[in-house]
N, C-alpha and C positions, 0 to 999 in steps of 0.2 A: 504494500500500500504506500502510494504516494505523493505528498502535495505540494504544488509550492504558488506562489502568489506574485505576480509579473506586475509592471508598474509603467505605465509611461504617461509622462504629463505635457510634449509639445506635439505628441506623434511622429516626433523625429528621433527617439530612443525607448528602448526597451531594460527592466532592470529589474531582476529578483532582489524580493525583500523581504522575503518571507518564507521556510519552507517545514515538510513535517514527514516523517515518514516513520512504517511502522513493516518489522521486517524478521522472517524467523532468526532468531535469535537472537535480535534487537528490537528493541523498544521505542526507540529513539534514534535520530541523526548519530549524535554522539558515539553512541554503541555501535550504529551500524559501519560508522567510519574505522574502529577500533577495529572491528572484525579485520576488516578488510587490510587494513593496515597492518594488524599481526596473523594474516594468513589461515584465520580460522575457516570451517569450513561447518556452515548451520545444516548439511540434511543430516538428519539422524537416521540411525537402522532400529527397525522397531521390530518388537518381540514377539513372537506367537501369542502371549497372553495379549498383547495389547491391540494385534489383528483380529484374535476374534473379540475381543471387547468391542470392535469397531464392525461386527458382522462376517466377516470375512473366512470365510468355511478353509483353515489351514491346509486340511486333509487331500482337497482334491484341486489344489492350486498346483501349477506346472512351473516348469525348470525356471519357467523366463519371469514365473511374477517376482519382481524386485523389492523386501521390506525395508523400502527408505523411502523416506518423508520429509517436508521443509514445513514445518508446525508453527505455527504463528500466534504465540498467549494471550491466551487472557479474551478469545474471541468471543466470550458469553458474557462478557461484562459490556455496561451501557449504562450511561446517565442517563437514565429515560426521562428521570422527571426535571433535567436541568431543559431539555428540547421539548418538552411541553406532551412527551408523548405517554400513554395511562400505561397501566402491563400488559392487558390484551393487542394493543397495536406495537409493542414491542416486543411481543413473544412471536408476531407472525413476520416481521420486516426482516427482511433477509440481511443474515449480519455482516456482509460485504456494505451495504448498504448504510451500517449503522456507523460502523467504523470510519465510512468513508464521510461521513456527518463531522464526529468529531473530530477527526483530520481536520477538513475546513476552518472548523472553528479555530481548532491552535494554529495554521496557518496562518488568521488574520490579526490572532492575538500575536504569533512569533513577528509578525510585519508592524504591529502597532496600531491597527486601525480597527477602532467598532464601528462595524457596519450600522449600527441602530445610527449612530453618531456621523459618520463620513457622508457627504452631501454628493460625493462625484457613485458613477456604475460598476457594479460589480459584476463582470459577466461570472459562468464557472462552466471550464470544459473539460470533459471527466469522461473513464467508460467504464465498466465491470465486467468481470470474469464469468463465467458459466454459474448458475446458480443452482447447487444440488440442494439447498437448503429447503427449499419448495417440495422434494419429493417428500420428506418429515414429514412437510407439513401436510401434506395429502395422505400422506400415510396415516395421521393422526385422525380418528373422526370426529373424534371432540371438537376438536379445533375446526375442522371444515363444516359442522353443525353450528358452532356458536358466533359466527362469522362471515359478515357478506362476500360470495363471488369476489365480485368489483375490489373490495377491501385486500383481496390476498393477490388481485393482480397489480395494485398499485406498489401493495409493501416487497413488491418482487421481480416487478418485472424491470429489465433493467434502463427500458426509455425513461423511467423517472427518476434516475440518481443524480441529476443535476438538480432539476427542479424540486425534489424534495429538500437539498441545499437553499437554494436561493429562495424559496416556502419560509422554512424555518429560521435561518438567517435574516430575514428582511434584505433581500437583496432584489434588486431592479434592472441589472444587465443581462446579456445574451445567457441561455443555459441549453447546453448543445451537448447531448452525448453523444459519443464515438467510439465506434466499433470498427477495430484493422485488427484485430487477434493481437497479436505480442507486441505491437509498432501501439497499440493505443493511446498509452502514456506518451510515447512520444507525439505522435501525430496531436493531442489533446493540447500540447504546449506549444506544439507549431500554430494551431490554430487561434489559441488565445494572442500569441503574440501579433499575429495580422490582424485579429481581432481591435487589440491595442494601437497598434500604427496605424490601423481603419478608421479609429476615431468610434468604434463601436461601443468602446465601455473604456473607463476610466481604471480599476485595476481588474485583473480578471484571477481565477482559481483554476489551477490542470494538473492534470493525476489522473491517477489510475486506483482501481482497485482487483485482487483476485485472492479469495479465499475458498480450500475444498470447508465446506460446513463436517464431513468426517475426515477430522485429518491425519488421525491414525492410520491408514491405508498406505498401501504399498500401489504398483502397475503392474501391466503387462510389457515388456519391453517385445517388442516387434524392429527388425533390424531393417535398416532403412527410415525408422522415425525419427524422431525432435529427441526423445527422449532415451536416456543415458543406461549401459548394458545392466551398469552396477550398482546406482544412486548417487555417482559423482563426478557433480559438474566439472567439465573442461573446458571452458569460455576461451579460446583464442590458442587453446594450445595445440600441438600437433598430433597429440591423443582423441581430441573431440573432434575429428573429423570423420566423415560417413567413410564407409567400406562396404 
């Protein structure tokens, strides 16, 4: 998860002022800089106990399912009542969604500006990830009984993660989700910066969000995909290339 907060005030420059992100096995900017800087390496390999704690039938999984995972804490927590929302619309809002809420927020607080308070536009361009959180919730029938349709396509579906920002926020500029698969986040920040040189909003929000809702799970490796033989990343090295 990622956010940062762009700035331009003649439309002749653009300038981060702001940024927040939240990341396995970091919390914070800080941490996540730390990591990387001493080489650390966040997927972890997870346990038979902990696969099937997660559903996942050991017994008849084959050679290629991989038990590693990039686990991201603390994903069931939420200030629900600082954003105004009750427990029933917080138990069904998918928590890519929730997260990527209070990201925003500290964004604007890490940049210095309350939105309630700044008079210029705040657009926010943002995407999210695949949302399995929704199968729960359909699984669930309490929950799909005590709860409008309409209600569990808004808290999920993913064309409202901007505009449920800029909703809750008080904010009045562009709110454009984006969807390119892995390029989101970026394309998100390309956008808002034309956005800002356009004259379309005053500061803007871009990021990204992607959380699995069961994150104890391992994959299938299939050779020829994205995804790695063993559970560990090779970004740029001469080992992570296809064969």
């Amino acid at each position: 998860m990622n956010n940062s907060v762009t700035f331009s005030q003649t439309g002749l420059e653009v300038a981060i002022i702001g940024m927040v992100g939240r990341f396995p096995g970091s919390q914070n900017l800080d941490e996540f800089w730390q990591n990387l800087r001493d080489g650390v390496e966040s997927v972890v390999s997870l346990t038979d106990e902990e696969l099937k704690s997660s559903g996942i039938d050991i017994i008849n999984i084959n050679d290629n399912y991989v038990k590693a995972a990039a686990i991201l804490e603390n994903i069931e927590l939420f200030d629900a009542s600082f954003f105004g929302f009750n427990p029933r619309e917080t138990e069904v809002i998918d928590p890519q969604q929730r997260i990527f809420l209070e990201c925003a927020w500290e964004a604007l607080e890490n940049a210095g500006y309350d939105p309630k308070q700044y008079q210029g536009s705040i657009g926010v361009y943002a995407g999210t990830g695949i949302n399995n959180y929704l199968i729960n919730l359909y699984s669930n029938q309490n929950i799909r009984n005590s709860i409008d349709a309409q209600q569990l396509v808004f808290a999920n579906d993913k064309d409202f993660l901007t505009t449920r920002v800029s909703y809750k926020l008080e904010l009045e500029g562009p709110s454009v989700d984006v969807q390119t698969a892995c390029s989101t986040s970026l394309v998100a920040v390309h956008l808002a910066c034309r956005s800002l040189l356009g004259g379309e909003c005053d500061i803007a929000l871009a990021g990204g969000v992607a959380i699995n809702a069961s994150q104890k799970t391992g994959y299938s490796y299939q050779e020829g995909g994205i995804l790695s033989p063993d559970g560990h990343c090779r970004a740029f090295d001469a080992k992570g290339e296809w064969h």
